[in-house]
Backbone bond lengths (Angstrom), bond angles and torsions (degrees), N, CA, C in turn:
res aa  C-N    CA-C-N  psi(-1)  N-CA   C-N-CA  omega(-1)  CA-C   N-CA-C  phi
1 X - - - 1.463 - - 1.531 109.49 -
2 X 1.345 140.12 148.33 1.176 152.25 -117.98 1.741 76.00 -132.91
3 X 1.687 101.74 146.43 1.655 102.76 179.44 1.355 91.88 -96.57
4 X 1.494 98.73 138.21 1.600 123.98 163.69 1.587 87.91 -32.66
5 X 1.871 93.18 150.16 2.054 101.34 167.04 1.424 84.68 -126.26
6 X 1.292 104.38 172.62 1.356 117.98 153.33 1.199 115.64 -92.35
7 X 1.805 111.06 161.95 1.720 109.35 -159.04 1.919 95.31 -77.55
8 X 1.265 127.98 -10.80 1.609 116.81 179.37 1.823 108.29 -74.32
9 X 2.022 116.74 -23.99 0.951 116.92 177.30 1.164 115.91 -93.56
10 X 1.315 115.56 20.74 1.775 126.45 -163.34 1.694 94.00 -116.10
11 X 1.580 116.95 -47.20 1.255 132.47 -165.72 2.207 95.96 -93.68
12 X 1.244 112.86 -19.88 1.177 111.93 166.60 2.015 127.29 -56.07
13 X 1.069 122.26 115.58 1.800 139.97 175.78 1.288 123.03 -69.53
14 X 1.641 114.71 -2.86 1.224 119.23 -150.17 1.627 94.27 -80.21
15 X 1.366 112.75 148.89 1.662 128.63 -159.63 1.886 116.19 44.15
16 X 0.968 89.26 17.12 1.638 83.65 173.64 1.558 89.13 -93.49
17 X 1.950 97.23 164.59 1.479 110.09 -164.07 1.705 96.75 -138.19
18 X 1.136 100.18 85.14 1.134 122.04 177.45 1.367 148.49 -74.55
19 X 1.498 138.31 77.73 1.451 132.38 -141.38 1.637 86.05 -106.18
20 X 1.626 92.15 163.90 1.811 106.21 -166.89 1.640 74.37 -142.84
21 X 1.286 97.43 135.19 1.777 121.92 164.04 1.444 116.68 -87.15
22 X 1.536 123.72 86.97 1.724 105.56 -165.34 1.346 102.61 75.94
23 X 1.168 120.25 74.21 1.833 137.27 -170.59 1.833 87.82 -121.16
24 X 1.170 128.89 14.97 1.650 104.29 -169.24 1.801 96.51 -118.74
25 X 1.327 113.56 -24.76 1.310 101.54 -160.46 1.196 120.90 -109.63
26 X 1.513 155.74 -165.48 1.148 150.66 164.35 1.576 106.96 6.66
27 X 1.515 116.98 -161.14 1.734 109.79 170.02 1.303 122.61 1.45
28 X 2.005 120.02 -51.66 1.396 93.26 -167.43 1.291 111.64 -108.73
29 X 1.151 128.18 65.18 1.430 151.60 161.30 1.294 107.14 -110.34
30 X 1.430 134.33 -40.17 1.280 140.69 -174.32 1.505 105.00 -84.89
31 X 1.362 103.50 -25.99 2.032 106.61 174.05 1.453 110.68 -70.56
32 X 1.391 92.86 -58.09 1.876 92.37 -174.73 1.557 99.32 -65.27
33 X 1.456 129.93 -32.06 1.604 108.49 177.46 1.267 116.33 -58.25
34 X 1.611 116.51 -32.56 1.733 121.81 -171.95 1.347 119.21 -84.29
35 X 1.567 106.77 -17.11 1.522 101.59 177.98 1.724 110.63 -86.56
36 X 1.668 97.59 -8.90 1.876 101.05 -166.05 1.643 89.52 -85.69
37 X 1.635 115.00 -27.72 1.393 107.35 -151.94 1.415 105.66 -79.71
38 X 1.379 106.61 -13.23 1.950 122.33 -171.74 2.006 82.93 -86.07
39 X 0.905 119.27 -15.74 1.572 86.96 -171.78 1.771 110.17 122.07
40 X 1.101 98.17 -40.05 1.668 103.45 162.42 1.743 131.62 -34.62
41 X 1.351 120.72 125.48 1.554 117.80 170.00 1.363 103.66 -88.31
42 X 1.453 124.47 98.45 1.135 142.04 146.02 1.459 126.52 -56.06
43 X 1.827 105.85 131.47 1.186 130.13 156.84 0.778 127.18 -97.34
44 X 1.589 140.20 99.96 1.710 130.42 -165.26 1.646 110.42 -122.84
45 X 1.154 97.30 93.05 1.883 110.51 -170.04 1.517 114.79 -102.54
46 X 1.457 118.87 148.00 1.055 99.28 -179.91 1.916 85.51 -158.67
47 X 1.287 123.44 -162.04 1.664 122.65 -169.96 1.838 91.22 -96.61
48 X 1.366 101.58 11.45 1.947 86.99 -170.66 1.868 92.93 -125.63
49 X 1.405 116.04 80.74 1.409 99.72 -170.04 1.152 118.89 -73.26
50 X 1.343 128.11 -18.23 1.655 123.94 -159.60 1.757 93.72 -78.01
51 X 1.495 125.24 -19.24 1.176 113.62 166.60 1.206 130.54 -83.68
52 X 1.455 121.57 -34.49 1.309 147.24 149.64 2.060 108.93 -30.21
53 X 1.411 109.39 -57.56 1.587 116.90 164.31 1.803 116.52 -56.01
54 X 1.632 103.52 -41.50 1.123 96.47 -174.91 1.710 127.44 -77.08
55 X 1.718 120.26 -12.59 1.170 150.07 -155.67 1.889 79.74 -92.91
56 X 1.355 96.02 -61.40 1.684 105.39 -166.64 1.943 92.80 -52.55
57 X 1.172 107.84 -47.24 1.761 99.47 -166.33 1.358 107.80 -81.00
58 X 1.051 128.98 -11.27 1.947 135.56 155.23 1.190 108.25 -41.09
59 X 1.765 99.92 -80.04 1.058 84.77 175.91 1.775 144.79 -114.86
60 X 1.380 100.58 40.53 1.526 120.75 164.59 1.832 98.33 -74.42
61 X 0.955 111.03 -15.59 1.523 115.52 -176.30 1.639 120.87 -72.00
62 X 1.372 90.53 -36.40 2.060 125.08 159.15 1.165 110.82 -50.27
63 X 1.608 130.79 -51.73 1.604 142.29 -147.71 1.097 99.15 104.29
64 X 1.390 152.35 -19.13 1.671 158.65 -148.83 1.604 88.55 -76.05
65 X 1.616 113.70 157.54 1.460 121.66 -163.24 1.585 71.92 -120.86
66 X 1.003 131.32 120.88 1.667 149.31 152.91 1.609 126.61 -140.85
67 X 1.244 108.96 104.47 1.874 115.30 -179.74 1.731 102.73 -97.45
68 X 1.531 105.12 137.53 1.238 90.53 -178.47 1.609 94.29 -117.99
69 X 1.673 120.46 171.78 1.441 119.19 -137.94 1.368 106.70 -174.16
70 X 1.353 128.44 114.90 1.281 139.60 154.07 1.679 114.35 -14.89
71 X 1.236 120.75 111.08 1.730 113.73 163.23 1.607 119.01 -126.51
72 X 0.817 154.92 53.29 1.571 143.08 170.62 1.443 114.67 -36.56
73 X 1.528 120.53 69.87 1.946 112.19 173.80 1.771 118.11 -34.49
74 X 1.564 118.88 -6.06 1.501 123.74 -157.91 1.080 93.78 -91.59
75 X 1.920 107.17 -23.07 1.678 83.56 -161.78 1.740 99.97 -142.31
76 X 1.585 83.00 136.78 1.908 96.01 -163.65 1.388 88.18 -45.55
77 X 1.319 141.56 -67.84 1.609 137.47 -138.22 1.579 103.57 -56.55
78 X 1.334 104.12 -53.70 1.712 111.49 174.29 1.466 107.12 -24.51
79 X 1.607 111.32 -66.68 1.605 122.35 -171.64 1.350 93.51 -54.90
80 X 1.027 124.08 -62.48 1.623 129.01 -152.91 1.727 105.73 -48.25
81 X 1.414 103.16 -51.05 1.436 134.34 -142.88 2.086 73.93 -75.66
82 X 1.255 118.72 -68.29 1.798 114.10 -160.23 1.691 112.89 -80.31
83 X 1.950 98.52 -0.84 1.827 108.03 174.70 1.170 92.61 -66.04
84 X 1.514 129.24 -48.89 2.040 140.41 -163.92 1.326 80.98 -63.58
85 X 1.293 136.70 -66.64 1.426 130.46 -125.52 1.499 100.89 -75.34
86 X 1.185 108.48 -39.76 1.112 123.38 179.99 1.647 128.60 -53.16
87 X 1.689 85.60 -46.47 1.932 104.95 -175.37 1.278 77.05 -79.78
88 X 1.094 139.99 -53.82 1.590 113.67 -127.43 1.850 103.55 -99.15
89 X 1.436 97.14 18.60 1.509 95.46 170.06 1.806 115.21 -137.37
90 X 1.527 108.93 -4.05 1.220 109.91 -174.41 2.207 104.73 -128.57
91 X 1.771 94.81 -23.52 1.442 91.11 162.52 1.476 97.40 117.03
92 X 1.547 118.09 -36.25 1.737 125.56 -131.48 1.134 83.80 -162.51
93 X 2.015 111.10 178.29 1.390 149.43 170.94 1.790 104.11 -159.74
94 X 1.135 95.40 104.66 1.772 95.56 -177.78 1.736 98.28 -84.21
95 X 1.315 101.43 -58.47 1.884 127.06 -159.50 1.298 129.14 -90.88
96 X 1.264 130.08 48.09 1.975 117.89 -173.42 1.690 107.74 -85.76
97 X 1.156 83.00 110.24 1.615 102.72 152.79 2.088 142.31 -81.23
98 X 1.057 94.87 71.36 1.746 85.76 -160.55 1.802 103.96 -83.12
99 X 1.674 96.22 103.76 1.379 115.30 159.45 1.121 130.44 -82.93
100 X 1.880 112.91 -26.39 1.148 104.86 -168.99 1.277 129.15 -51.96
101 X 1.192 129.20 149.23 1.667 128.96 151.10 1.359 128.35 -141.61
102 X 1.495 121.62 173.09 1.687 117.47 -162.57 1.737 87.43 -134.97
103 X 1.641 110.06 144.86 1.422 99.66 -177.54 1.347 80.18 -133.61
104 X 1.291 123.33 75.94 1.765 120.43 164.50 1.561 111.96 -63.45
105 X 1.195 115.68 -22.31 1.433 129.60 -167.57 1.634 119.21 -91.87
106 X 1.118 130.50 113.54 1.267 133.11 -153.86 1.666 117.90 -107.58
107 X 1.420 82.95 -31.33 2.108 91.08 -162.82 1.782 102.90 -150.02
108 X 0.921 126.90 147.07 1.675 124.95 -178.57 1.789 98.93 -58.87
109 X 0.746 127.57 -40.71 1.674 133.04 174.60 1.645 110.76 -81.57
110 X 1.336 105.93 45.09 1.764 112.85 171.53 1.173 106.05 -86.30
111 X 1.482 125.14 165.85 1.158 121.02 150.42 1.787 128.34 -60.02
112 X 1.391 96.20 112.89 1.989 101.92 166.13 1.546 100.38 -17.32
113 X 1.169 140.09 -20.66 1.757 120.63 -143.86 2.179 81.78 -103.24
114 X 1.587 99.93 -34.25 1.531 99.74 167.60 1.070 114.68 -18.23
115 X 1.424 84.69 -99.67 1.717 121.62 162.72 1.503 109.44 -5.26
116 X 1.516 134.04 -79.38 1.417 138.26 -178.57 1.306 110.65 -64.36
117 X 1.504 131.05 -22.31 1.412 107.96 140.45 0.961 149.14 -98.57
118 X 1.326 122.40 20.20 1.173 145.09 116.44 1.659 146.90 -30.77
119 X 0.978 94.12 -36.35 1.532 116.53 177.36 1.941 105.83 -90.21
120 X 1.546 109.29 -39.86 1.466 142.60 175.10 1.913 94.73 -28.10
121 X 1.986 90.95 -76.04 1.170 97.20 -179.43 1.753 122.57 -74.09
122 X 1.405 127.57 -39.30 0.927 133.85 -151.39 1.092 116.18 -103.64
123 X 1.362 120.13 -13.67 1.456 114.51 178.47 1.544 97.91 -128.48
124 X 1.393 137.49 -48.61 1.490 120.18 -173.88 1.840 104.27 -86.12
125 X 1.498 105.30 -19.40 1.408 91.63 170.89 1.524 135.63 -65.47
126 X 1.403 81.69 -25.09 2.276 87.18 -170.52 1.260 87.08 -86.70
127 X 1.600 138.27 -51.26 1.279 111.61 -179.32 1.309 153.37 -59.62
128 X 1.567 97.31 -17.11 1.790 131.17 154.96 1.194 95.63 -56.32
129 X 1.264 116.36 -65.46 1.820 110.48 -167.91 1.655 120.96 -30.23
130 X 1.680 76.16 -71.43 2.110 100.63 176.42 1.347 103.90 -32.57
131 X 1.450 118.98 -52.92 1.388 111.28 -131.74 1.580 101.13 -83.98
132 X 1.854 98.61 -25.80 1.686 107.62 -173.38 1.383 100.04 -52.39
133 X 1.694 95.60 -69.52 1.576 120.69 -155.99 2.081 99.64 -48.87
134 X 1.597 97.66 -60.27 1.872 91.50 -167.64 1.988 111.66 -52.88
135 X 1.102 102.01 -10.92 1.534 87.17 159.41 1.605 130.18 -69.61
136 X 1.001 133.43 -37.59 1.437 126.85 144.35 1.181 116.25 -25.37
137 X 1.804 105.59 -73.01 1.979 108.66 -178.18 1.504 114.45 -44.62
138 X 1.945 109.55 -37.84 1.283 92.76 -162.86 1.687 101.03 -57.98
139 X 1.236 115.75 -56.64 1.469 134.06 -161.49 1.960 90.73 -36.36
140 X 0.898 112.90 -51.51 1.543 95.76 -149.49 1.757 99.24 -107.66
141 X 1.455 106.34 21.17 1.515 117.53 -178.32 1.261 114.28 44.83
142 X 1.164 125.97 69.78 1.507 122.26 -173.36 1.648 117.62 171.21
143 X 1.661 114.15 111.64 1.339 93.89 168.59 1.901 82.38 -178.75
144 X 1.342 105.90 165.03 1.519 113.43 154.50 1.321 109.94 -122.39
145 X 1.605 111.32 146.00 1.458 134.14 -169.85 1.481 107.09 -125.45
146 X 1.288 127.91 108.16 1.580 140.34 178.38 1.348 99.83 -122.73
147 X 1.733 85.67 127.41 1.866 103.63 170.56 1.505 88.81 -119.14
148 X 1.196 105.62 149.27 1.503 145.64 150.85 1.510 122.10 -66.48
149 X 1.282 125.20 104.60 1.275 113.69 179.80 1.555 91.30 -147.85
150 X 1.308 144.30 -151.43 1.739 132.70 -126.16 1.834 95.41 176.34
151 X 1.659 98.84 160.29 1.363 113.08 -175.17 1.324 118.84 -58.75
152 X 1.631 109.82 -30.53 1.120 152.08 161.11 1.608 134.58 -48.66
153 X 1.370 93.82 -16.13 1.644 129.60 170.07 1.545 106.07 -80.04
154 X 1.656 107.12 -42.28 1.577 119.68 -145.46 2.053 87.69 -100.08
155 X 1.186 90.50 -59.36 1.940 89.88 -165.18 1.623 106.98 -111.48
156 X 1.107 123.26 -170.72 1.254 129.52 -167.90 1.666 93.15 -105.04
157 X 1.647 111.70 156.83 1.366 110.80 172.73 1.011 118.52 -76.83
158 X 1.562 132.10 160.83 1.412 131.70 178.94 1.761 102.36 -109.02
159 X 1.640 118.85 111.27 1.035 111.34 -153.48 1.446 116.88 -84.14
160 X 1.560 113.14 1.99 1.413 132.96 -167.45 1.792 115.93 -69.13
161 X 1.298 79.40 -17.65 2.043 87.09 -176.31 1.473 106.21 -98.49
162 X 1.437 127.10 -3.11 1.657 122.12 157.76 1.072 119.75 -70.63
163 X 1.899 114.17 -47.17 1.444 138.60 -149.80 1.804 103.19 -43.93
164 X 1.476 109.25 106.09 1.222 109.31 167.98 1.247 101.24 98.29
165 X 1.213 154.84 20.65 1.406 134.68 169.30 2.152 101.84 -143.92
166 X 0.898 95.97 53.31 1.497 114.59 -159.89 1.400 129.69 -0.90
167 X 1.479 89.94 70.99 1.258 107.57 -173.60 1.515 124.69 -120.48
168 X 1.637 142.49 126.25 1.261 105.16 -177.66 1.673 85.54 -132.68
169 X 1.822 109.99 -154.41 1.184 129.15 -168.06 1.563 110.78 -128.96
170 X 1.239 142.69 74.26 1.302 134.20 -136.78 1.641 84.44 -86.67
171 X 1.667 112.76 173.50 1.084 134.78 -166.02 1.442 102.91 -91.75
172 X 1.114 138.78 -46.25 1.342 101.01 -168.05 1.482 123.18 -88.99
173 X 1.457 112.14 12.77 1.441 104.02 162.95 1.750 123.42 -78.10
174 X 1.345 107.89 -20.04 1.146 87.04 153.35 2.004 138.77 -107.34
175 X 1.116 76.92 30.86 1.411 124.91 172.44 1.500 101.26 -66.93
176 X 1.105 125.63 -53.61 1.700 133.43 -142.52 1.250 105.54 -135.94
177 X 1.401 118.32 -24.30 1.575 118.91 164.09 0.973 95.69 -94.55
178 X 1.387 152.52 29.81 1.551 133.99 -175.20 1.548 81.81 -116.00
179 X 1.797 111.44 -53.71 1.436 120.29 -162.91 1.818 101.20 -66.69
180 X 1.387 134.13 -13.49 1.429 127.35 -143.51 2.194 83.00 -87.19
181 X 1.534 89.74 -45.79 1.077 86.72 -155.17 1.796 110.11 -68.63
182 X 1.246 113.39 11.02 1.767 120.43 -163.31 1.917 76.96 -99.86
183 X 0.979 96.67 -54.48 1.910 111.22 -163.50 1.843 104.62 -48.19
184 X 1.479 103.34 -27.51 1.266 104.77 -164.22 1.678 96.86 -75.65
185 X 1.537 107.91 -49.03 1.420 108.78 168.93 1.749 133.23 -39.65
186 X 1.258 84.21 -55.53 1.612 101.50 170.76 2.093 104.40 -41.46
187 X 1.710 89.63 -70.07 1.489 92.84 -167.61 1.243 115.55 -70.27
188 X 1.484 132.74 10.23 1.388 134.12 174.05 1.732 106.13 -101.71
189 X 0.826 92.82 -17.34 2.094 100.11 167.09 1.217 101.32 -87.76
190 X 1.579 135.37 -57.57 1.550 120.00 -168.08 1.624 110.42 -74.32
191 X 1.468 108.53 -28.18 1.263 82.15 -171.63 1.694 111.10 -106.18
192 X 1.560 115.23 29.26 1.587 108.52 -158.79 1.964 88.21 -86.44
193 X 1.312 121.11 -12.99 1.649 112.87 179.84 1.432 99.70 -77.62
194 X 1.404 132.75 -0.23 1.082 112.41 168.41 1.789 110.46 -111.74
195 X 1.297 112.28 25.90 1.587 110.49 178.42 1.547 121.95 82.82
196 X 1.611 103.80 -11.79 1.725 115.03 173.15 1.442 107.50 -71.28
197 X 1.310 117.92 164.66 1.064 127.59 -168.91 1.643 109.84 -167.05
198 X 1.410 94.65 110.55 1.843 113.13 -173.07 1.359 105.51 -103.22
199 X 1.374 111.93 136.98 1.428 110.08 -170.14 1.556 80.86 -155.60
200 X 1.426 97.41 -179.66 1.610 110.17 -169.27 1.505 139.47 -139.09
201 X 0.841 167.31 136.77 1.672 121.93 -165.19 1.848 81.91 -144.95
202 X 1.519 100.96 149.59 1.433 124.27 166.83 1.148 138.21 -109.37
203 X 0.796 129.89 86.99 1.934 138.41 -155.01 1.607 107.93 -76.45
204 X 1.202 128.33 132.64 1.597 109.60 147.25 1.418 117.40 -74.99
205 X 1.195 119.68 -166.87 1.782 139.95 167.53 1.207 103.27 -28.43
206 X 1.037 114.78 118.70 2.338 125.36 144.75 1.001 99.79 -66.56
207 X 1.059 122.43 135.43 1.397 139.07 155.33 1.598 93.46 -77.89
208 X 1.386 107.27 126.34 1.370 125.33 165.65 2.002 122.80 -159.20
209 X 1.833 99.11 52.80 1.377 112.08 170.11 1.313 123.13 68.15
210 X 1.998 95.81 34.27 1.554 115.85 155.82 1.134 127.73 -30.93
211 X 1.228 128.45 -176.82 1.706 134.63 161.37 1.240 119.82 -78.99
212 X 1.286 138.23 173.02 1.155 117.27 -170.25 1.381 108.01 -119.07
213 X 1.245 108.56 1.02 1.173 111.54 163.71 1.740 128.49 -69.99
214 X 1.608 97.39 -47.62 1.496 129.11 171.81 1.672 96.00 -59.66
215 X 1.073 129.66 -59.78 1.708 121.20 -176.77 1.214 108.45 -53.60
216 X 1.328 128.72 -43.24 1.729 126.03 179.68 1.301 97.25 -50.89
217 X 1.176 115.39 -73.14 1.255 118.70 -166.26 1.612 116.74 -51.93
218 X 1.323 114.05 -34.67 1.680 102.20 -167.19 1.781 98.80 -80.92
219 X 1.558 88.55 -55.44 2.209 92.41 160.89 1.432 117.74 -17.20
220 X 1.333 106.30 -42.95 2.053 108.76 -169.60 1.168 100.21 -57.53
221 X 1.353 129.03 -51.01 1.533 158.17 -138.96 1.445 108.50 -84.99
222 X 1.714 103.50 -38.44 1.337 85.97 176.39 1.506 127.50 -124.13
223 X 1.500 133.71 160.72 0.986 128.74 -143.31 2.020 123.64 -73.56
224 X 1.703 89.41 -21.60 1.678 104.16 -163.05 1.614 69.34 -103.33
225 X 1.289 174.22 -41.22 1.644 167.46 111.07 1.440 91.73 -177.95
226 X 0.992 167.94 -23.33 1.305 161.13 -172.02 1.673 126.63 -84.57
227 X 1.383 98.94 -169.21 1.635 83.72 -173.06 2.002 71.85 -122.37
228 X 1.149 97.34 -169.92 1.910 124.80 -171.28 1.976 91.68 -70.38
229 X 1.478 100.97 131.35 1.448 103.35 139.55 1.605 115.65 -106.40
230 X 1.612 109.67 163.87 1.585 103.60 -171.92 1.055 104.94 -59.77
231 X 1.647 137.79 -24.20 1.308 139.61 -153.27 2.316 90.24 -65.39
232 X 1.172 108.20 -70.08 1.015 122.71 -158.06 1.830 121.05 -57.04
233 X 1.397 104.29 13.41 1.352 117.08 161.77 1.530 125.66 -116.93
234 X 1.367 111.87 4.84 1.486 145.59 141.16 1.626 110.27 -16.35
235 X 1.361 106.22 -96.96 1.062 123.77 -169.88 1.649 107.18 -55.22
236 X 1.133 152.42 -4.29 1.215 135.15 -169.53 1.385 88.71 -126.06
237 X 1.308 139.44 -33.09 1.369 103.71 176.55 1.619 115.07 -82.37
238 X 1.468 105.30 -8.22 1.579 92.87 -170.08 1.477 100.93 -65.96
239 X 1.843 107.79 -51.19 1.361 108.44 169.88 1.704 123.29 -29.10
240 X 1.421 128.91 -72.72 0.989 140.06 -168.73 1.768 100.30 -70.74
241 X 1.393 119.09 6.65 1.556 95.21 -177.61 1.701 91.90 -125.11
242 X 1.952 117.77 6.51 1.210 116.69 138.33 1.389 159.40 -69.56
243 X 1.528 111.20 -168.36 1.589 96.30 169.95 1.848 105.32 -105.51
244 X 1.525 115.98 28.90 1.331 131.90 170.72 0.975 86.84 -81.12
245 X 1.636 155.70 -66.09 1.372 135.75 -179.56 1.299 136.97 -90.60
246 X 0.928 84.18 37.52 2.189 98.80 -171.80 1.727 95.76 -64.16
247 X 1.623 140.21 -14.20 1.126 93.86 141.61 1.558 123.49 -127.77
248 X 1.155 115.03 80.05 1.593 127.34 -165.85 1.920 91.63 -121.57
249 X 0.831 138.98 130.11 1.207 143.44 157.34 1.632 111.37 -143.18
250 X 2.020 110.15 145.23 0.904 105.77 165.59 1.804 131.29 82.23
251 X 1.551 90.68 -21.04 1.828 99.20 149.89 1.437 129.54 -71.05
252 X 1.335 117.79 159.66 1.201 137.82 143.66 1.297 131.20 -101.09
253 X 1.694 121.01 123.34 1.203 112.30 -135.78 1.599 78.96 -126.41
254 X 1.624 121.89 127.48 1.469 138.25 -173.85 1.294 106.86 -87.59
255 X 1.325 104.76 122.48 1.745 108.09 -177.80 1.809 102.81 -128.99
256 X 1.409 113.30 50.12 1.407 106.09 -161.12 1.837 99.04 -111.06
257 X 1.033 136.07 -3.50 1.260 128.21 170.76 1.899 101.30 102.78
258 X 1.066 96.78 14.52 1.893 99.75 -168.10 1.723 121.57 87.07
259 X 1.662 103.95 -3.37 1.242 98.95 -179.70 2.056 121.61 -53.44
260 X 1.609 114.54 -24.10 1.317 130.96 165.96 1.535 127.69 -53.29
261 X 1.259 113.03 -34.12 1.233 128.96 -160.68 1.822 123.51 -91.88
262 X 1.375 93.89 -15.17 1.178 89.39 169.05 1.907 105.49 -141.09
């Protein structure tokens, strides 16, 4: 029988080997900080490395274990090329996080060519990702898989809080966060006989030095009145990228301030 842990050694990262898909920017800057701050050796890659290096030397400056790393989701070899780099210097992959995303798409009247690169990154890329990386997990039966997908996944936008400040909500993002979070289901049934476990989490808005017009308005909307700080998407992936949920599979876990609920 396995010795009782305590829930801080349950919610503890320490020797897990943890890669973040798009770990540098918005949300996943605050992931790769939360998985390094639990104790985790983070990989935070993305197609822009010199920022990806510089995120890693922030916070290597902390004591935090963070490598930063070339990723292109477009293109299988990329995955292939940092799956080796990865095994062949750490052994394993406990943790993938796929945050990345591409917003080529601006306005519902974009060009179609948007749209297909759009889909490029966001829909055949994360699933390229999964499919590279969970071969490792399958092999050694073991790993958690968190996608990133948005409120915007769950309900339709309310278009009244752009009107006039030229702003809109183009369609295929919720296009691809709508589909991430169906996919997560899917891949938490095929792969739960091998001990993986896909789960999902949905964020509202970052606040990142909106208008102030647009904050009134999204503020009305939501229930705690604010929009997201990075801090507050912390806690659910560290959870879900522990052994605090070893048996949770296959959720989506709402981190929007109550804006969902009513």
């Amino acid at each position: 029988m396995k010795e009782k842990r305590s829930v801080w050694e349950l919610l503890s990262l320490e020797e897990k080997i943890c890669l973040v898909a798009g770990g540098v920017k918005g949300y996943g800057y605050f992931i790769t900080e939360a998985l390094a701050e639990a104790g985790g050796t983070v990989i935070t890659a993305s197609r822009n490395k010199r920022r990806c290096q510089e995120v890693a030397r922030t916070l290597g400056e902390r004591g935090l274990k963070v490598k930063g790393e070339f990723l292109d989701i477009t293109q299988e070899k990329s995955i292939l090329d940092l799956r080796e780099k990865i095994l062949s210097t750490f052994g394993r992959i406990d943790v993938l996080v796929n945050t990345a995303v591409s917003r080529p798409m601006k306005s519902y009247n974009s060009p179609i060519q948007d749209w297909e690169k759009s889909m490029q990154v966001n829909a055949t890329g994360v699933f390229l990702t999964i499919r590279i990386f969970a071969e490792p997990m399958i092999e050694r039966k073991s790993g958690s898989i968190i996608n990133i997908s948005s409120i915007y996944g769950m309900v339709g936008p309310d278009f009244h809080i752009y009107e006039g400040l030229g702003m809109d909500n183009p369609p295929d993002y919720a296009f691809h966060k709508g589909g991430i979070i169906n996919l997560t289901r899917y891949l938490a049934t095929r792969f739960a006989p091998f001990n993986i476990r896909v789960n999902c989490v949905s964020p509202g808005g970052l606040f990142a030095g909106q208008k102030e017009e647009f904050l009134k308005r999204y503020n009305y909307k939501v229930p705690l009145g604010r929009m997201a700080k990075g801090e507050d998407i912390k806690g659910a992936i560290v959870f879900l990228a522990s052994e605090a949920s070893s048996y949770i599979t296959g959720q989506n876990i709402v981190v929007d301030g109550g804006w969902t609920i009513w």
